[in-house]
KEGU-60909 format. One record per residue (C-alpha): residue number from 1; residue in one letter; x negated, y negated, z. Coordinates in steps of 0.001 Angstrom, whole numbers. Last residue first. Layout:
<fitors>
{nugu: NUM sero: A X: X Y: Y Z: Z}
...
</fitors>
This chain:
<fitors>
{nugu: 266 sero: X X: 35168 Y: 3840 Z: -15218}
{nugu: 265 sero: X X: 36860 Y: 241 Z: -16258}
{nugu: 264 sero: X X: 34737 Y: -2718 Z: -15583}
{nugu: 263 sero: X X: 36735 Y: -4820 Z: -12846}
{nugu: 262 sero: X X: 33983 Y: -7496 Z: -12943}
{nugu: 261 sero: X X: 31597 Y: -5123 Z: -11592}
{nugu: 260 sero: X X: 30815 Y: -5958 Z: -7793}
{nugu: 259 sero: X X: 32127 Y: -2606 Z: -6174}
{nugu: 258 sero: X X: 32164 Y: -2482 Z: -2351}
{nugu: 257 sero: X X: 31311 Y: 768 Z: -250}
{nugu: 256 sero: X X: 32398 Y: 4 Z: 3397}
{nugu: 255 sero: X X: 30778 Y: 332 Z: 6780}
{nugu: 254 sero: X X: 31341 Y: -2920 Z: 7482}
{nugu: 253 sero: X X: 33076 Y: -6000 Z: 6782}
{nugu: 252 sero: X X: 33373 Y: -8392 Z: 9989}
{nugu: 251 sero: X X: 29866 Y: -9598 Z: 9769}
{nugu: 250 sero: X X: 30709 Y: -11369 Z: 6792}
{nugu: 249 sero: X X: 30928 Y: -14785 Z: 8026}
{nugu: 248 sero: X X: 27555 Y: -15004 Z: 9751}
{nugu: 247 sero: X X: 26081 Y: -14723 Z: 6461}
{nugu: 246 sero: X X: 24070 Y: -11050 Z: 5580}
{nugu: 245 sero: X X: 27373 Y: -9972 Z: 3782}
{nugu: 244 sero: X X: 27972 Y: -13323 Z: 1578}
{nugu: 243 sero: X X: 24365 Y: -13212 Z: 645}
{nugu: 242 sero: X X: 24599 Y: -9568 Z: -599}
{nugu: 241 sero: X X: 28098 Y: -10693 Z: -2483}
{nugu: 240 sero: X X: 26447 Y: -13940 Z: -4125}
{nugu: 239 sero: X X: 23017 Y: -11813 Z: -4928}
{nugu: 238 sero: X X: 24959 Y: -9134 Z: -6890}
{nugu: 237 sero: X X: 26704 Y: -12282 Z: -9163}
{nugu: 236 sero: X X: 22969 Y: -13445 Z: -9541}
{nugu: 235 sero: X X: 21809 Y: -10266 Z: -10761}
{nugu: 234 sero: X X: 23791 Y: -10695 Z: -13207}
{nugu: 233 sero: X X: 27080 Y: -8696 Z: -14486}
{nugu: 232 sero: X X: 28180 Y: -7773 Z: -18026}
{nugu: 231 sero: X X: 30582 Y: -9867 Z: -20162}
{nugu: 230 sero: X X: 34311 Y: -9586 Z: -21285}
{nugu: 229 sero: X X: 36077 Y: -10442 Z: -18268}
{nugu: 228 sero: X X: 38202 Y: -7159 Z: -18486}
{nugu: 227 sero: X X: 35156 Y: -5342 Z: -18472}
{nugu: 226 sero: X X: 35280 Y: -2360 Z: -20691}
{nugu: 225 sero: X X: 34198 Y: -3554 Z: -24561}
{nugu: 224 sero: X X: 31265 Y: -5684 Z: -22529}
{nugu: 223 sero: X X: 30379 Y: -1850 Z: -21467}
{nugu: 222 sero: X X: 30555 Y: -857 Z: -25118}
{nugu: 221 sero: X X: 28791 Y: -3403 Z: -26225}
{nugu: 220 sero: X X: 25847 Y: -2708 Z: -23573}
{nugu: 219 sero: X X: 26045 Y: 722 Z: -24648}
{nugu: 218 sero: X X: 25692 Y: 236 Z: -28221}
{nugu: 217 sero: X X: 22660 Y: -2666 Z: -28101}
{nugu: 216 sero: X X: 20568 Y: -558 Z: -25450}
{nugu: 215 sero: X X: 20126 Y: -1233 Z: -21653}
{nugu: 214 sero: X X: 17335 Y: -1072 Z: -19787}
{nugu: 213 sero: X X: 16585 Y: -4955 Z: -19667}
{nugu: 212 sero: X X: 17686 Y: -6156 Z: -16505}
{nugu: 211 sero: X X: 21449 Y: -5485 Z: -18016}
{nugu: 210 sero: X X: 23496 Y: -5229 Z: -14893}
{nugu: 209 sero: X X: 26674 Y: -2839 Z: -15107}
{nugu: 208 sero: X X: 28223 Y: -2258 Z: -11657}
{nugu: 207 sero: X X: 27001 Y: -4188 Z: -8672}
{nugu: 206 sero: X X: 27894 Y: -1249 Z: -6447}
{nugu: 205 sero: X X: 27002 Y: -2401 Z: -3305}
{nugu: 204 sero: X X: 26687 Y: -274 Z: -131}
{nugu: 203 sero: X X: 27235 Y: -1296 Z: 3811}
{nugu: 202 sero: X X: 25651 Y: -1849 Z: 7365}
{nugu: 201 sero: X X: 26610 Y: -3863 Z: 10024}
{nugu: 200 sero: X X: 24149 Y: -4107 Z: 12655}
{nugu: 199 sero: X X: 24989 Y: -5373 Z: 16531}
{nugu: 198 sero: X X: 22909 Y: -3097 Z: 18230}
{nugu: 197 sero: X X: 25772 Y: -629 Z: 19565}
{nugu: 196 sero: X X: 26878 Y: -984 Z: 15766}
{nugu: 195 sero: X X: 24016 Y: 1427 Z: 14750}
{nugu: 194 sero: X X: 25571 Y: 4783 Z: 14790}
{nugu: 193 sero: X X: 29188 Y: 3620 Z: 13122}
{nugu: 192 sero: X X: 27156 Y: 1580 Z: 10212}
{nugu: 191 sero: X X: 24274 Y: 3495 Z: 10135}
{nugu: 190 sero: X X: 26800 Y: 6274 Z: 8941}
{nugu: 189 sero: X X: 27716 Y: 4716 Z: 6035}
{nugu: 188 sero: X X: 24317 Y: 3656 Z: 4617}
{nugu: 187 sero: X X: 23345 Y: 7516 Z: 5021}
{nugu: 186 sero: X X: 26319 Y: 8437 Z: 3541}
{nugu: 185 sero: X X: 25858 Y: 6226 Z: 143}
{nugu: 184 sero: X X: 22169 Y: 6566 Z: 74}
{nugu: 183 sero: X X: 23463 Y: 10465 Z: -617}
{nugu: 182 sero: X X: 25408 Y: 9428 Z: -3144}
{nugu: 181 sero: X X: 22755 Y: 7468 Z: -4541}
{nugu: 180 sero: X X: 20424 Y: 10831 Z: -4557}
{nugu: 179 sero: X X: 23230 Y: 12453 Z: -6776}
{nugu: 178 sero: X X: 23431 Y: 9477 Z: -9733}
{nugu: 177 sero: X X: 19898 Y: 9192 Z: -9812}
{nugu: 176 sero: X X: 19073 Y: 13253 Z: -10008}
{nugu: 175 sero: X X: 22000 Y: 13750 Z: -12113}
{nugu: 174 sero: X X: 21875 Y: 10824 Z: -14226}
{nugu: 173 sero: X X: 23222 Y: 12380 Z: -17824}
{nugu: 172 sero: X X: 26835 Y: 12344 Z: -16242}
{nugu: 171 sero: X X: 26469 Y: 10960 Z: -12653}
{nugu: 170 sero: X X: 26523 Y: 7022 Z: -12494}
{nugu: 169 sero: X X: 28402 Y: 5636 Z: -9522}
{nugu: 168 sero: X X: 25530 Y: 3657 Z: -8453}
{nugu: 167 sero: X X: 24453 Y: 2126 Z: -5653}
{nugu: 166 sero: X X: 22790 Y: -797 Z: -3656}
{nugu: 165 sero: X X: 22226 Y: -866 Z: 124}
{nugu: 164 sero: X X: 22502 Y: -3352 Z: 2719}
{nugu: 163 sero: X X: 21668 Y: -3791 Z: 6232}
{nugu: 162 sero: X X: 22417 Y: -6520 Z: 8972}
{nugu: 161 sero: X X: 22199 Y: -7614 Z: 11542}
{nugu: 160 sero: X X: 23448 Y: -10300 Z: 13776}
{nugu: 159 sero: X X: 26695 Y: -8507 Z: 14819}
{nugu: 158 sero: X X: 26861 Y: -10008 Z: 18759}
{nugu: 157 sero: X X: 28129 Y: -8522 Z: 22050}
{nugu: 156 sero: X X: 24389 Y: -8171 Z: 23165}
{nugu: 155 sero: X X: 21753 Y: -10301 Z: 21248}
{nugu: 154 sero: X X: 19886 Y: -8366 Z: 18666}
{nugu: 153 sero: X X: 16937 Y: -6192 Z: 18735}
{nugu: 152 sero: X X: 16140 Y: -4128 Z: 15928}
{nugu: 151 sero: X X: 13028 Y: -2253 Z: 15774}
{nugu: 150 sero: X X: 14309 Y: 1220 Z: 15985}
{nugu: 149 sero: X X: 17202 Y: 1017 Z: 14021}
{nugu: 148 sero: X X: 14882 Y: -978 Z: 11211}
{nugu: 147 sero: X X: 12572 Y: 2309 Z: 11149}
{nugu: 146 sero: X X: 15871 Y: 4191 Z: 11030}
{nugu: 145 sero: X X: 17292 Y: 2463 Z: 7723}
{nugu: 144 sero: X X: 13954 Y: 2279 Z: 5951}
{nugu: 143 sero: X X: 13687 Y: 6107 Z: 6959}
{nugu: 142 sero: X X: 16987 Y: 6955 Z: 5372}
{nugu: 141 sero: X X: 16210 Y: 4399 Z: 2484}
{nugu: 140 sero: X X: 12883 Y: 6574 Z: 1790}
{nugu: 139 sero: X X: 14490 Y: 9724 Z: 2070}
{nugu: 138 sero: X X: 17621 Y: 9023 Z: -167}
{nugu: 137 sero: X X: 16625 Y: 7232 Z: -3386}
{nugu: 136 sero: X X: 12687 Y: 7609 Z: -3307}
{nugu: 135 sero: X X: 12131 Y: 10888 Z: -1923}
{nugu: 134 sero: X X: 15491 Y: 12210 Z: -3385}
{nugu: 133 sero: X X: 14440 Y: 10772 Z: -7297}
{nugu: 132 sero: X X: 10976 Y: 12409 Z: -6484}
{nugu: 131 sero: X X: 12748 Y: 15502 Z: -5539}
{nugu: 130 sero: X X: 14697 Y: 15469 Z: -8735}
{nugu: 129 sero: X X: 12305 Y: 14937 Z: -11225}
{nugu: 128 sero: X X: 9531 Y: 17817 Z: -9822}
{nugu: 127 sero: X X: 12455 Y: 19804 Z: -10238}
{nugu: 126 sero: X X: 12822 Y: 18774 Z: -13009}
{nugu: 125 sero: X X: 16208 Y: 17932 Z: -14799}
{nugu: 124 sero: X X: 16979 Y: 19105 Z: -18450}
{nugu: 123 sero: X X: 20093 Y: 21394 Z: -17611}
{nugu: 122 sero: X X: 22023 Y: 19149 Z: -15363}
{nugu: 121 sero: X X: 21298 Y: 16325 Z: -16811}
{nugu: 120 sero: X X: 18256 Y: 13367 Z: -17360}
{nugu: 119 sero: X X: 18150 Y: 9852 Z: -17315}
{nugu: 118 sero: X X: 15237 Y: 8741 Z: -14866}
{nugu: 117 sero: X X: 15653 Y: 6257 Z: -12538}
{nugu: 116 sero: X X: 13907 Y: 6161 Z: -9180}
{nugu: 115 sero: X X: 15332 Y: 2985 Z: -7317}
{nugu: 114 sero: X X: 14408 Y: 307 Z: -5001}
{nugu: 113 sero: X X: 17531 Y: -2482 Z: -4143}
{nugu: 112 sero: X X: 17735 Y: -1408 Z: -70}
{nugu: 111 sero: X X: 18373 Y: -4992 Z: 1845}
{nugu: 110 sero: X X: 17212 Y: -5303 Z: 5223}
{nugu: 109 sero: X X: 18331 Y: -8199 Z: 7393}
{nugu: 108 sero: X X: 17641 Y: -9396 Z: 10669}
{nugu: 107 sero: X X: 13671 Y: -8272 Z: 10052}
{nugu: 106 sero: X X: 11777 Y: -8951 Z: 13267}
{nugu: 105 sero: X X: 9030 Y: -11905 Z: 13414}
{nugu: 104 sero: X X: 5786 Y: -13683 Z: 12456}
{nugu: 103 sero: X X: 6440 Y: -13572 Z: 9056}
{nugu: 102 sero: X X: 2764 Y: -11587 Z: 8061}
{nugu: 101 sero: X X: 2816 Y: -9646 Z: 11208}
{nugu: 100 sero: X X: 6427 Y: -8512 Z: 11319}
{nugu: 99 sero: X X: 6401 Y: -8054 Z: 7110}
{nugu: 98 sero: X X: 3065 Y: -6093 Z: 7596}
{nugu: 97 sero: X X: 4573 Y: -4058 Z: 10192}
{nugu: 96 sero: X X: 7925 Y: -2985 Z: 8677}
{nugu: 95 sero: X X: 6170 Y: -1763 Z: 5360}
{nugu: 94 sero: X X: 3940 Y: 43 Z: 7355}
{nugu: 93 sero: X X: 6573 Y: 1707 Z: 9324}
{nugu: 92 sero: X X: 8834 Y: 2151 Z: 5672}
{nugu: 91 sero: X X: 5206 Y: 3907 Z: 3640}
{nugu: 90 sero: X X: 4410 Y: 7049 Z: 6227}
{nugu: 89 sero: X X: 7053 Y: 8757 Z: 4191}
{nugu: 88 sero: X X: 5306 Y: 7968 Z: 989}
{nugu: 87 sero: X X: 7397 Y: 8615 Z: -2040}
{nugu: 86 sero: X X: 8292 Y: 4803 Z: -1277}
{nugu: 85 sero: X X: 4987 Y: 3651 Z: -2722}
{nugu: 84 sero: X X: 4497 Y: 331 Z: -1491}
{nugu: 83 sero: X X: 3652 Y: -3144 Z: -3011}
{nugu: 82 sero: X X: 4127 Y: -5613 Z: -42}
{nugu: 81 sero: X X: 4705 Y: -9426 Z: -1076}
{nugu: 80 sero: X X: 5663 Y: -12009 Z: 2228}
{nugu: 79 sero: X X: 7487 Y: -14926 Z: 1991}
{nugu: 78 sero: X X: 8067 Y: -17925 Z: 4197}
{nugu: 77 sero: X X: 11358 Y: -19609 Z: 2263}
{nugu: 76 sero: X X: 11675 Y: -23159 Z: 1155}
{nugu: 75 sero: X X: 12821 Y: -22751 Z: -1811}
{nugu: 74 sero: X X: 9700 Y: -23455 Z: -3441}
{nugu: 73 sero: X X: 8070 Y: -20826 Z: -1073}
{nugu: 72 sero: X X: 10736 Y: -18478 Z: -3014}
{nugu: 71 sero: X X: 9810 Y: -19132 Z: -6540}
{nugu: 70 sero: X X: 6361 Y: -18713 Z: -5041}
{nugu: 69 sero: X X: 6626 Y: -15296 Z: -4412}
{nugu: 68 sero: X X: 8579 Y: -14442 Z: -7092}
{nugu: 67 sero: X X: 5503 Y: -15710 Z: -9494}
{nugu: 66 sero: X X: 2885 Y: -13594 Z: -6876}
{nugu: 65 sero: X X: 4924 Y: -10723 Z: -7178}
{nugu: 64 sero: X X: 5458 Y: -11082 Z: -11191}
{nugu: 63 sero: X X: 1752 Y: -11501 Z: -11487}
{nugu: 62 sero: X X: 1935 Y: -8889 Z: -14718}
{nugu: 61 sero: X X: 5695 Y: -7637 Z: -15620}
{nugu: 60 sero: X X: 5089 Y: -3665 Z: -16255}
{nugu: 59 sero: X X: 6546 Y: -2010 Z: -18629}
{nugu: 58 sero: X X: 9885 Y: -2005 Z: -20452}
{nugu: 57 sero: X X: 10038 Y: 1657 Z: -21107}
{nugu: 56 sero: X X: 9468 Y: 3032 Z: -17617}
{nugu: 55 sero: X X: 6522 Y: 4707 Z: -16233}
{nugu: 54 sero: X X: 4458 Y: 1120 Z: -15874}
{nugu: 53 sero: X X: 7511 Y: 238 Z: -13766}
{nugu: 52 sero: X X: 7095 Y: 2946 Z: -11461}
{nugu: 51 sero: X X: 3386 Y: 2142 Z: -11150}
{nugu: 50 sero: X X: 4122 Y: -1545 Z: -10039}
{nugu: 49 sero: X X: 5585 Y: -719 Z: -6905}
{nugu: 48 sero: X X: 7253 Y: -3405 Z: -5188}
{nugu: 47 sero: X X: 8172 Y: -4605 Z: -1403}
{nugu: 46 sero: X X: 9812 Y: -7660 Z: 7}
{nugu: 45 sero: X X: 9345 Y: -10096 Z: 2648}
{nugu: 44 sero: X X: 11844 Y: -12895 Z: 2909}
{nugu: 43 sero: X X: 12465 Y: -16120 Z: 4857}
{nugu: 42 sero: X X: 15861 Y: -16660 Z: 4789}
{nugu: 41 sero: X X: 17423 Y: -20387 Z: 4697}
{nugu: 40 sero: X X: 20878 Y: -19768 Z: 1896}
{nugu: 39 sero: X X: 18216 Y: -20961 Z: -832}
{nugu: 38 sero: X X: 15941 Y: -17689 Z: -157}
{nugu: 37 sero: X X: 18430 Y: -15407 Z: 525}
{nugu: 36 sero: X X: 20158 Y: -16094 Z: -3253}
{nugu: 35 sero: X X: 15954 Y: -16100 Z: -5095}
{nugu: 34 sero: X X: 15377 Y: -12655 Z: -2781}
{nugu: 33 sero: X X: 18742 Y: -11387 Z: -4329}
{nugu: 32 sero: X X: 18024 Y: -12476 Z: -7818}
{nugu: 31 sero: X X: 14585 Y: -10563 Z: -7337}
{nugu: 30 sero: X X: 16090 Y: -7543 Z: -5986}
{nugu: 29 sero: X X: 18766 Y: -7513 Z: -8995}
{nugu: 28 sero: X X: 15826 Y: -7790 Z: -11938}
{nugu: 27 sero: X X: 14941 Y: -10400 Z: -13912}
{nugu: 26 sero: X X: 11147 Y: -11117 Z: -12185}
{nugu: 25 sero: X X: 10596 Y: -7889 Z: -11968}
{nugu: 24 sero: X X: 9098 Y: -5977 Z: -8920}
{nugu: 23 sero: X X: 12046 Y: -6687 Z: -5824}
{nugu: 22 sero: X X: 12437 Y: -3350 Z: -5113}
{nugu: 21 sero: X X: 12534 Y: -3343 Z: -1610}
{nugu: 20 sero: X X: 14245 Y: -6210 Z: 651}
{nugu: 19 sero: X X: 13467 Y: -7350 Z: 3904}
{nugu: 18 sero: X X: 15271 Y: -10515 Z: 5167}
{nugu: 17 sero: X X: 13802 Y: -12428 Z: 7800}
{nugu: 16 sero: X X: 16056 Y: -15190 Z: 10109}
{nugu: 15 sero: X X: 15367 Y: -19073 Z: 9864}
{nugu: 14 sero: X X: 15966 Y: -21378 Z: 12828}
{nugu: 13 sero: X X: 12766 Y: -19809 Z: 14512}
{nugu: 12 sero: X X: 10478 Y: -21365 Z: 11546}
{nugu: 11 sero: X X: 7226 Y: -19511 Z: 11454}
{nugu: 10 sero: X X: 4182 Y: -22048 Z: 9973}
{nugu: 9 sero: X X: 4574 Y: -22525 Z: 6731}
{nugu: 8 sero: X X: 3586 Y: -19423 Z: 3719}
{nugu: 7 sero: X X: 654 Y: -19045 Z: 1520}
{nugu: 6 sero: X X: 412 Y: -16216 Z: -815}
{nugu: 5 sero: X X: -1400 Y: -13315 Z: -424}
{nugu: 4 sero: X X: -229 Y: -10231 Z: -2284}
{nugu: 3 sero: X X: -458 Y: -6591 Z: -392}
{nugu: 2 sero: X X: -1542 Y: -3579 Z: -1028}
{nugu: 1 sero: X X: 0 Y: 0 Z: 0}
</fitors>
């Protein structure tokens, strides 16, 4: 796990600390939420893993940390860049630390936007495929999850925290993706019964179709085709709903799975 220096202002108690993972291209959903957290008064720390996105067909984005990074300073925020490998279940407690030490306080909010994606059925999947796809999707948020359990310290009598998870609802052709976000699903779930004794709400996103670049021409025509308001969704229209449920005023939804996706059909 490496890190990216950038400088940040002295702590500021009045603003809370967001973690969020998956925040490695500048277009995609973790980097509109960081932006969103960012202008609402968060300080943010957030993780990346450049290898992944040398695996996938758009590539790499070089200095993308360090250009999100001080997007976010502009805004005002104290931020902190962590690449980590989430196949590493040593990788969440080091992820923790360096965003403790480097903000100079506890996460409030954690926000799980990583993914392993990697089309592929029920005939054509690895197994190699699919345990990666587990480790990343399900192990990795499970220990994310309980490594923020165990930090968290909130005032008594109070929701204050908070935790957040994107889905998917994807299955055909996405077996491994599609079946280790349903298990993201429970484990988001049930930190929301087994951690409300801290004050933590905890619930999934499903910001529908979001064209970060993976998409072809013919499906993202045929997914404008299905959304009654005739375009797809942005990260930005994620990041409103994420900020909405870290805010003071959503504390009262929890434990629910919420779809963001302009009413596109299924």
């Amino acid at each position: 796990m490496t890190t990216t220096a950038q400088p940040s202002p002295a702590p500021d108690p009045s603003r809370p600390i967001a973690l969020i993972t998956g925040v490695g291209r500048s277009i995609g959903i973790g980097a509109g939420i960081a932006r969103r957290l960012a202008a609402s008064g968060w300080d943010v720390a957030f993780t990346y893993w450049t290898p992944y996105d040398r695996r996938m067909e758009w590539g790499a984005e070089p200095g993308a940390a360090a250009s999100i990074a001080q997007e976010l300073a502009e805004a005002g925020a104290r931020t902190a860049a962590i690449e980590a490998d989430l196949t590493d279940p040593d990788a969440p407690a080091r992820i923790f630390d360096e965003a403790e030490q480097r903000l100079g306080g506890p996460v409030t909010a954690l926000v799980l936007s990583h993914a392993e994606s990697v089309d592929s059925g029920l005939l054509d999947t690895t197994v190699e495929a699919f345990d990666r796809h587990f480790a990343v999707n399900s192990r990795a948020s499970w220990l994310l999850i309980r490594e923020y359990g165990l930090r968290f310290r909130g005032e008594p009598g109070t929701a204050t925290g908070r935790i957040v998870a994107l889905t998917s609802d994807h299955t055909v052709g996405n077996l491994p993706y599609g079946a280790s976000k349903g298990a993201l699903d429970r484990i988001t779930l049930a930190a929301a019964h087994e951690l409300a004794h801290l004050g933590v709400t905890a619930n999934v996103v499903n910001p529908g179709p979001v064209d970060t670049g993976w998409m072809s021409e013919d499906l993202r025509e045929a997914l404008v085709r299905g959304t009654p308001l005739g375009r797809l969704g942005t990260p930005r229209d994620t990041a409103h709903l994420v900020d909405f449920l870290c805010s003071p005023e959503g504390q009262w939804i929890n434990g629910q799975l919420l779809k963001s996706n302009g009413g596109a059909a299924a």
